[in-house]
DRENLUM-380768 format. One line per field, with one value per residue (C-alpha): residue in three letters; x, y, z. Coordinates in steps of 0.1 Angstrom, whole numbers. Layout:
// residues N
residuo = [ALA, ...]
px = [X, ...]
py = [Y, ...]
pz = [Z, ...]
This chain:
// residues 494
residuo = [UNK, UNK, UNK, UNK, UNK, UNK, UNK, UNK, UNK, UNK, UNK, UNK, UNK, UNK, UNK, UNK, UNK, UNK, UNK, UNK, UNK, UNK, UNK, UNK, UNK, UNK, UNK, UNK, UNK, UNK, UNK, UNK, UNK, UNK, UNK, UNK, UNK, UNK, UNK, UNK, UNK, UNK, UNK, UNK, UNK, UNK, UNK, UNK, UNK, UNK, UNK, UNK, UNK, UNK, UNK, UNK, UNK, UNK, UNK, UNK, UNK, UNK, UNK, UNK, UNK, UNK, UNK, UNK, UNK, UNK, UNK, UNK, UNK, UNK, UNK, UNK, UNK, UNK, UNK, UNK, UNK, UNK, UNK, UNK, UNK, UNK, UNK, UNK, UNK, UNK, UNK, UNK, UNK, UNK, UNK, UNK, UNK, UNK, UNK, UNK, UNK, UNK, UNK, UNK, UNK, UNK, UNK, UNK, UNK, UNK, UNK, UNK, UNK, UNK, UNK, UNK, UNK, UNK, UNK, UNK, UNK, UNK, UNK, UNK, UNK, UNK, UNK, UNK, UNK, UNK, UNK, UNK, UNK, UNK, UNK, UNK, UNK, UNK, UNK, UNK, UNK, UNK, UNK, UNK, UNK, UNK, UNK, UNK, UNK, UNK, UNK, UNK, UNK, UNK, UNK, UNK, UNK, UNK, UNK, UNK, UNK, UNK, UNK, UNK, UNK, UNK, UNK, UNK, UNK, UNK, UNK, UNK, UNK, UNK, UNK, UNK, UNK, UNK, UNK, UNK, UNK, UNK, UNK, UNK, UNK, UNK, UNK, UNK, UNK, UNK, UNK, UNK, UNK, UNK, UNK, UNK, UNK, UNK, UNK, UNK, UNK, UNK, UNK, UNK, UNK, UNK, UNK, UNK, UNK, UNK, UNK, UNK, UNK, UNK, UNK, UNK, UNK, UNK, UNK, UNK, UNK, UNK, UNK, UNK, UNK, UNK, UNK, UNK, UNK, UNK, UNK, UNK, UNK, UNK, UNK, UNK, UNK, UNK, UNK, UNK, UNK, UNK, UNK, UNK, UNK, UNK, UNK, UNK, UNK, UNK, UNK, UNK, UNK, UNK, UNK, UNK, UNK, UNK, UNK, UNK, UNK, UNK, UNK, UNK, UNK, UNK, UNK, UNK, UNK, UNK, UNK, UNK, UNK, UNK, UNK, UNK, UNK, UNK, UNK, UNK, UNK, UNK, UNK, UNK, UNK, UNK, UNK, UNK, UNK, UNK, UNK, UNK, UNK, UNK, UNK, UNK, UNK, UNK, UNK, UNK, UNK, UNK, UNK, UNK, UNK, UNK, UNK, UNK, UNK, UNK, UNK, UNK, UNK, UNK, UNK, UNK, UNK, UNK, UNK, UNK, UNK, UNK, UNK, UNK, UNK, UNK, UNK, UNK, UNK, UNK, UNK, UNK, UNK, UNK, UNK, UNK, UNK, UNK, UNK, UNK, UNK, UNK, UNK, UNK, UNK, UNK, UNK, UNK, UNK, UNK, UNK, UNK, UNK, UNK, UNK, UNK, UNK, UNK, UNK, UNK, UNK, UNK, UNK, UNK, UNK, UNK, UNK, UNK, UNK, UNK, UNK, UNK, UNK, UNK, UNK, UNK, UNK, UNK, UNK, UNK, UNK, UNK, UNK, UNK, UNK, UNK, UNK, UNK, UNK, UNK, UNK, UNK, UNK, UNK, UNK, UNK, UNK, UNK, UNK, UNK, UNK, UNK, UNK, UNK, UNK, UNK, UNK, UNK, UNK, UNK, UNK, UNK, UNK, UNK, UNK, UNK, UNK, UNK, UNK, UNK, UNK, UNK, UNK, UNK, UNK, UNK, UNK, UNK, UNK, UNK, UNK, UNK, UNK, UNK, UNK, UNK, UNK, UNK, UNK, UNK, UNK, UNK, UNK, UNK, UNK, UNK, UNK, UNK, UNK, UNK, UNK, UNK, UNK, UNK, UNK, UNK, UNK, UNK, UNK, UNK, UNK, UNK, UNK, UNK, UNK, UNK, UNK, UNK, UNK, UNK, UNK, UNK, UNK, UNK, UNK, UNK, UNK, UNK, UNK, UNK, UNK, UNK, UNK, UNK, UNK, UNK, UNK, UNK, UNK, UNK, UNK, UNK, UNK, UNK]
px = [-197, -211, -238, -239, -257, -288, -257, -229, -260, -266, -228, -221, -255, -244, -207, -225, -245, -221, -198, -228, -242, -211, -208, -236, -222, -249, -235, -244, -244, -212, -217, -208, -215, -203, -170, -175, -202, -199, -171, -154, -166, -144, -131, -131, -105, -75, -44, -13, -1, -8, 11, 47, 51, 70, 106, 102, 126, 102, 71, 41, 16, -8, -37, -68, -47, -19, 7, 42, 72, 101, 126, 153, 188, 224, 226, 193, 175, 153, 115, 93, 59, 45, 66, 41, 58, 42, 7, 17, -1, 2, -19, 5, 22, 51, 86, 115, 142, 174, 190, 182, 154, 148, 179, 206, 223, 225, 249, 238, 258, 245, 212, 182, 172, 133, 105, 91, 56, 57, 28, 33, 17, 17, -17, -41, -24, 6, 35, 54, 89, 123, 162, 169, 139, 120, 78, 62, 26, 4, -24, -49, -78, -95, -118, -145, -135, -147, -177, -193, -224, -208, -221, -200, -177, -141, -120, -109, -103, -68, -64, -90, -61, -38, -36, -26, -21, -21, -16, -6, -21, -7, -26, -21, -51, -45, -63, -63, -71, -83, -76, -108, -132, -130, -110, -115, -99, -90, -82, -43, -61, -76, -115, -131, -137, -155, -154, -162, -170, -159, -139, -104, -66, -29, -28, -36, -29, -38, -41, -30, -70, -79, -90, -88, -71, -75, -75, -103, -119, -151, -160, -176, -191, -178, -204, -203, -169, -155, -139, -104, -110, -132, -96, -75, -97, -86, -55, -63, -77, -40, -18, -35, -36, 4, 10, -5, 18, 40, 36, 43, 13, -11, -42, -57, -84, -100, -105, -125, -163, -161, -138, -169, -178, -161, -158, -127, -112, -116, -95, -104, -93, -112, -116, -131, -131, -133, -160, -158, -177, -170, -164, -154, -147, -123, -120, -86, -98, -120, -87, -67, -94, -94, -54, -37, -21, 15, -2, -18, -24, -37, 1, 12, -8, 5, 37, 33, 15, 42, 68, 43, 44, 80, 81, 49, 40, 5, -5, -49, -61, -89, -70, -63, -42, -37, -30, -7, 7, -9, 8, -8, 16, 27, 39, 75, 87, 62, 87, 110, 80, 48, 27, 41, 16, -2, -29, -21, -17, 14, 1, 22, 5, 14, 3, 14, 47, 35, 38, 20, 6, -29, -47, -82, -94, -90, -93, -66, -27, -3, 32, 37, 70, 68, 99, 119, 103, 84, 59, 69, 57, 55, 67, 68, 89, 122, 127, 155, 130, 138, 111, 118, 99, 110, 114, 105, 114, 147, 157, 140, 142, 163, 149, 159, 155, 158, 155, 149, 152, 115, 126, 153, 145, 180, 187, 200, 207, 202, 205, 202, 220, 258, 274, 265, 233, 209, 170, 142, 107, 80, 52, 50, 76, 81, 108, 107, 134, 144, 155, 190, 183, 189, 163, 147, 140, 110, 121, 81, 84, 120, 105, 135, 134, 169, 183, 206, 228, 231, 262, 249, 258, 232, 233, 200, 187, 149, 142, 104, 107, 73, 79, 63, 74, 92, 127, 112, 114, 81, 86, 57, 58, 65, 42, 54, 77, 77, 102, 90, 111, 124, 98, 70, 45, 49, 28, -1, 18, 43]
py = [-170, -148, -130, -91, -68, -41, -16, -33, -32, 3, 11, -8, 7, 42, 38, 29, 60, 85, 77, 84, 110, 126, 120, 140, 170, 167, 168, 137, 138, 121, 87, 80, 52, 21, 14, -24, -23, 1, -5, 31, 46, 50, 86, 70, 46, 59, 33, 37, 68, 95, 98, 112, 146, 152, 147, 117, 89, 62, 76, 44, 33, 18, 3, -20, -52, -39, -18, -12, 11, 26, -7, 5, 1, 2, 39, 60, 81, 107, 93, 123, 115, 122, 90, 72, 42, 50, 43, 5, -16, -56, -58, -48, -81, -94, -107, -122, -90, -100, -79, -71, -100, -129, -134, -112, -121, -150, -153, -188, -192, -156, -155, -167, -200, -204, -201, -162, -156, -126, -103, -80, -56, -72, -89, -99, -127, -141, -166, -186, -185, -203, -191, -196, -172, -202, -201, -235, -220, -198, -181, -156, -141, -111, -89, -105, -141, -131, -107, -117, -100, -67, -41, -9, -14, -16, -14, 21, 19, 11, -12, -34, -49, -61, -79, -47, -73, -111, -139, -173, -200, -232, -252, -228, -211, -172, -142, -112, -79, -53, -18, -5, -25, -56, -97, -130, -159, -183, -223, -233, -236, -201, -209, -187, -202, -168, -129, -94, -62, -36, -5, -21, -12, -14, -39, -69, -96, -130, -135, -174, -178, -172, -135, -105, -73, -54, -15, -4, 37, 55, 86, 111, 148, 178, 195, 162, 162, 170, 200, 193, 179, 213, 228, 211, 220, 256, 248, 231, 261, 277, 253, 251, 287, 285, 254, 269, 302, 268, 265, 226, 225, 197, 202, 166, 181, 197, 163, 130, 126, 135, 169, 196, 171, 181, 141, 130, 93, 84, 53, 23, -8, -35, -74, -105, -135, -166, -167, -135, -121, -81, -82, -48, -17, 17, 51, 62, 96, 88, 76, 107, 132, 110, 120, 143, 169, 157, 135, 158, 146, 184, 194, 168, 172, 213, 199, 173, 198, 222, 202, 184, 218, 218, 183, 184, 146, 152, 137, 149, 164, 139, 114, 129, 100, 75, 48, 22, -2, -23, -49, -59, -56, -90, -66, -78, -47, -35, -38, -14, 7, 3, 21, -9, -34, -65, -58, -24, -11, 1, 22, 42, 71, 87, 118, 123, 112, 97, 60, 59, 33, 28, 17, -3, -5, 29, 42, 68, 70, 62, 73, 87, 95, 125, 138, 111, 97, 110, 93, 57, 25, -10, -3, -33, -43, -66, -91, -74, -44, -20, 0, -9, 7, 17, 55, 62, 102, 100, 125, 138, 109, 87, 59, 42, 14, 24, 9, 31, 25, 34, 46, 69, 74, 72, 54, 20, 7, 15, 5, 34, 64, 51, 49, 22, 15, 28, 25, 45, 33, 72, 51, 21, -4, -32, -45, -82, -87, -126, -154, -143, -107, -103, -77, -84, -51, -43, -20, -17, 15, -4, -40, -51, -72, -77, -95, -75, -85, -61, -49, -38, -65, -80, -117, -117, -100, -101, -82, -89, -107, -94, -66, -46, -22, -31, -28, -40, -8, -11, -33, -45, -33, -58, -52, -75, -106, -126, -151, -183, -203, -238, -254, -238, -267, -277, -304, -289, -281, -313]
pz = [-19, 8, -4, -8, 13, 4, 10, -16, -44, -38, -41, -68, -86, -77, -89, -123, -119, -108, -136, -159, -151, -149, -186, -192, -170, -141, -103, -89, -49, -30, -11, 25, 44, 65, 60, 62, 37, 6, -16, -35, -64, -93, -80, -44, -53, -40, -49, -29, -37, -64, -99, -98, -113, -145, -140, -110, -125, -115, -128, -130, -158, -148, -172, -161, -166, -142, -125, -140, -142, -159, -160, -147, -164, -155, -156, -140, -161, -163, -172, -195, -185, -220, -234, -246, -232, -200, -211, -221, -197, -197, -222, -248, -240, -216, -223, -201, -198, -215, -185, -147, -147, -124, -96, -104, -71, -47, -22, -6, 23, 38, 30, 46, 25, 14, -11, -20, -21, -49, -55, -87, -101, -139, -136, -104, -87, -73, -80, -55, -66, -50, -44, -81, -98, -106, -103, -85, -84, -94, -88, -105, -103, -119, -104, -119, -116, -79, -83, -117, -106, -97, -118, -121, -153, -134, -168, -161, -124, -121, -88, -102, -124, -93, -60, -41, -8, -1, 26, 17, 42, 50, 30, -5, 4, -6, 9, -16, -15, -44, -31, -21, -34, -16, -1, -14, -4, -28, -27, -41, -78, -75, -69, -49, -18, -3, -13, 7, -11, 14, 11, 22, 13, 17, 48, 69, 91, 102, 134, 152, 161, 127, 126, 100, 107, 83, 72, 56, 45, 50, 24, 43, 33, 38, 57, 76, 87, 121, 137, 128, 94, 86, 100, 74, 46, 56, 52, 18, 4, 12, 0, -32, -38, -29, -55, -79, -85, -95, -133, -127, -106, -112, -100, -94, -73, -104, -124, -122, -109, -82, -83, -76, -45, -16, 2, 24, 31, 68, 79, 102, 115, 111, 129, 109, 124, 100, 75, 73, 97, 109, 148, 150, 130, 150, 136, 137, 133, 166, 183, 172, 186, 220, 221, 242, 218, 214, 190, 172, 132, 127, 135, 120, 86, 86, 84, 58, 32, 38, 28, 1, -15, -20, -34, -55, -56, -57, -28, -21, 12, 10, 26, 54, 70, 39, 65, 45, 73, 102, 129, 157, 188, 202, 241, 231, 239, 263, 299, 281, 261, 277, 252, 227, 248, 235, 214, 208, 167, 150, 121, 93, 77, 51, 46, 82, 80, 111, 126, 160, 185, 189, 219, 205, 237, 253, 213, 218, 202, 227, 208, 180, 155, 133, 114, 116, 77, 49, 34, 48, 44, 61, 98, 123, 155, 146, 167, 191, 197, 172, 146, 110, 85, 46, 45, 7, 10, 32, 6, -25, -46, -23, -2, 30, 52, 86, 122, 154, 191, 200, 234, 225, 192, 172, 143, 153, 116, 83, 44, 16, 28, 17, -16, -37, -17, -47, -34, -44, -44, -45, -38, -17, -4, 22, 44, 65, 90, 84, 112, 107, 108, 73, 60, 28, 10, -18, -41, -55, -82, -92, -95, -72, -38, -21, 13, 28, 57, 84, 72, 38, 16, -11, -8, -26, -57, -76, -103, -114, -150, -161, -181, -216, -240, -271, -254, -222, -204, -182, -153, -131, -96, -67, -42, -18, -16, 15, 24, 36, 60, 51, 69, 56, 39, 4, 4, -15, -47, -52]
């Protein structure tokens, strides 16, 4: 196990102290620090997105032990977020659903054949599962099966009780990720074969020579923060005092450790190669300020909090960008869109409603998509050219999966917006466009993953059979299911 640095001991021993002394009503002083080395304190830890307001049908419980949902049924309802049902985490127990669970759908001849690597949000780990529903392997790991030593009590913190991301090697090797504490990779039985404490989250990728991209978060101070993030906390102070002539208004800014600090969330990108060892570390904030100003994130974020007041989902100005998606460019597109070259970043942001190309090298954003999404997830290039990202707020409460032409910018395809094509997923969400340009769809608030053809018809449909509640009505979320081609090794498990 690689061994922690002077800087991980003093996080982890402030964490411990911050939540203590906060006990005791004193006003402890906010952390910042490298992003490679420090993980999040407990107010720090920012999962994907915040809770849904009272009245959002898909609002999430989460407990130390997991993530889940409202289960939903054949007719949608309306979820009261003081049902007590809500609070039941997967430590209340799990049962098979006697409806809506495992492989609801399987159209063989149109769909694209092969094992799923499933990450839910039940419990930390992951379950390789074929066609038919049925798990071959499994892994697990808890937070502390990989840092025994760490010190902060983690029970309460929420993403300490899933795998928020992983990669499945070759070999059954898994890389994991908690949200904002830290990676691991495990071995096919689940020892830990090396860990990292560092602030990372949402996304990564392995590259062919072995390396880490991965997107990690700095927390920086107020008074420390630049020009245009001093700007936004203007613009804070106004929006708040608009939301809250709402009587619905939930003020999460007024709760938790650290609500009398004034800290924000800066983003990164950052490069291990094997072992891990950081290469590199780029500020997105840095590359946005080195734009020219049709790229703007300050415009960008005036937009997003005006509409953010209208839809209330409580999402904090302290992560300025909440960065959720990360592909290194292959230049596959790059004679038709140059800014779409090699080695360049595709990033989705949140609380933009932004994706945008990054150049590493000249640390600037080359192109850049507002308007066209709200609060999207998961975009990447398909393998004709097009965008394809999940659009969780198409409409209030509707979700879509869309594809755009990155030149012209039109919709090119799309799944959600018709009748019958029921998807809604607030937080989260992933797509993966298969070899026969089906597009497998994660439905992660709903539990449900689903191939789709590209004329709209399910030839495949998951629900996640780990569920609570007496009648079962709390469904894990699926984080992600990958489909693994035919030929991917299997070796390591027979």
């Amino acid at each position: 196990m690689i061994a922690e640095s002077p800087f991980v001991r003093l996080a982890s021993g402030f964490a411990a102290v911050l939540i203590l002394t906060v006990g005791c009503g004193e006003s402890p002083s906010p952390q910042s620090g490298d992003p490679a080395e420090s993980p999040l304190s407990k107010a720090q830890v920012n999962a994907d997105e915040e809770p849904a307001t009272s009245g959002s049908k898909t609002t999430p419980a989460r407990s130390s032990t997991g993530r889940f949902r409202r289960r939903p049924t054949a007719e949608a309802e309306l979820v009261d977020d003081e049902d007590p049902l809500n609070m039941i985490g997967y430590a209340a127990g799990s049962q098979p659903a006697p409806a809506l669970s495992g492989v609801t759908r399987h159209v063989s001849a149109l769909s694209h054949e092969g094992l799923n690597f499933v990450i839910s949000g039940h419990a930390p780990g992951a379950e390789l599962v074929n066609m038919k529903g049925e798990v071959l392997h499994r892994w697990e790991a808890k937070f502390h099966d990989i840092w025994p030593d760490y010190e902060t009590d983690v029970s309460g913190q929420p993403t300490s009780g899933f795998w928020r991301r992983a990669h499945l090697f070759e070999n059954g090797d898994v890389l994991v990720v908690f949200e904002s504490f830290g990676f691991a990779r495990l071995d096919r039985d689940s020892n830990v074969l090396w860990s990292q404490l560092t602030p990372v989250h949402h996304d990564l990728q392995i590259m062919d020579d072995g390396n880490l991209y991965i997107l990690g978060r700095n927390v920086v101070r107020e008074e420390e923060a630049k020009p245009g993030v001093k700007r936004l906390l203007t613009i804070r102070k106004e929006n708040r005092r608009q939301r809250k002539q709402n009587a619905d208004f939930d003020d999460d800014e007024s709760r938790g450790p650290l609500s009398h600090l004034q800290t924000i969330l800066e983003d990164y990108v950052l490069i291990y190669s094997p072992g891990p060892t950081l290469e590199s570390r780029l500020s997105l904030f840095r590359c946005f300020q080195n734009s020219k100003q049709e790229h703007s994130w300050l415009d960008a974020a005036k937009k997003f909090w005006k509409k953010e007041n209208q839809r209330t989902f409580n999402a904090t100005h302290r992560d300025i960008f909440h960065t959720n998606s990360l592909r290194v460019l292959d230049g596959r597109i790059s004679e038709r869109v140059p800014e779409f070259a090699e080695g360049n970043y595709l990033v989705s942001m949140r609380h933009l409603d932004m994706i945008a190309v990054i150049d590493p090298v000249e640390e600037k954003v080359v192109w850049s998509m507002t308007g066209a999404s709200a609060l999207q997830h998961d975009a990447q290039i398909t393998s004709d050219g097009h965008l394809l990202y999940f659009d969780n707020q198409w409409q209030l409460e509707r979700s879509r999966v869309a594809m755009v032409d990155p030149l012209t910018r039109e919709v090119v395809w799309e799944y959600g917006t018709k009748p019958g094509q029921d998807l809604y997923s607030q937080t989260c969400g992933t797509v993966q466009e298969l070899p026969n340009k089906n597009i497998l769809i994660n439905e992660t608030d709903a539990g449900r993953s689903l191939e789709v053809t590209r004329d709209g018809k399910i030839v495949w449909e998951f629900y996640n059979p780990h569920v609570v509640g007496g009648d079962a009505e709390l469904i894990g979320s699926l984080f992600d299911v990958v489909r693994l081609g035919p030929d991917f090794p299997t070796d390591w498990f027979q």
